[in-house]
C-alpha positions in Angstrom: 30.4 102.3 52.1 29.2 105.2 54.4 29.2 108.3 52.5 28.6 111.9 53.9 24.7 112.3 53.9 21.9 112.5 52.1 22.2 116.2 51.9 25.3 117.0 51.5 26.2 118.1 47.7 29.8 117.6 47.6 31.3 114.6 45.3 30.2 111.4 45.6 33.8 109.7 46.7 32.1 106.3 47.0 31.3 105.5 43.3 35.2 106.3 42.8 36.3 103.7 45.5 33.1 101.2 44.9 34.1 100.7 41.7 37.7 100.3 42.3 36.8 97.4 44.4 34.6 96.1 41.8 37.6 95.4 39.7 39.0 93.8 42.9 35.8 91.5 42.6 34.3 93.3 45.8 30.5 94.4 45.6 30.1 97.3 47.2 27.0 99.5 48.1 27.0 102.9 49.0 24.5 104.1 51.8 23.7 107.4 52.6 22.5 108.5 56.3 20.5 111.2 57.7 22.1 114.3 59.1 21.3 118.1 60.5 18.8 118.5 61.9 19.1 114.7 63.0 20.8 113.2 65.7 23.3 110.8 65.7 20.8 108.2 67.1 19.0 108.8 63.6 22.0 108.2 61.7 23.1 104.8 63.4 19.8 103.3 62.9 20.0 104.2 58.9 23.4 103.0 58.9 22.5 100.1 61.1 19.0 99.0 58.4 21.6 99.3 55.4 23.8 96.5 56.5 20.9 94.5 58.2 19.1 94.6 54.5 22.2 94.0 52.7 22.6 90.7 54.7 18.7 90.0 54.4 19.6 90.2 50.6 22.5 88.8 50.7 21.8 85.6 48.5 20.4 88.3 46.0 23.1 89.8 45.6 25.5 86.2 45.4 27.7 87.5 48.5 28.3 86.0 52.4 26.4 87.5 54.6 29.0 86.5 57.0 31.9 88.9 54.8 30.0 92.6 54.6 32.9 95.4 56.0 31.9 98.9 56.1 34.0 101.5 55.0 33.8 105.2 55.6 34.3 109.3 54.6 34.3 112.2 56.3 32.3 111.8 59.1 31.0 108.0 58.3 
């Protein structure tokens, strides 16, 4: 899950839905990305490293590297 950055100190909407699809038997892992005074470039390439370690680690973590979605709020 994408959430809204780093900095931002609003509520953290992804542990609500993570762990509603944890009961689904999903495993979910919330990223964070940079933002102000960063460009969107900046922010791809941390969204892009979060879903290239999560297949990396993928056998860690018991799941298909070929199954990973991404989900997103507010402006992920």
């Amino acid at each position: 899950m994408i959430d809204i950055g780093a900095t931002h100190p609003g509520v953290n909407l992804s542990m609500y839905v993570a762990t509603a699809f944890a009961k689904l038997g999903y495993v979910s892992f919330i990223i964070h990305y940079r933002v102000n005074p960063y460009a969107e470039e900046e922010s791809g390439i941390d969204i892009a490293c979060a879903v290239k370690y999560v297949r990396y680690h993928a056998k860690d973590y018991g799941i298909d590297e070929d199954k990973i979605a991404v989900v997103g709020f507010s402006a992920g």
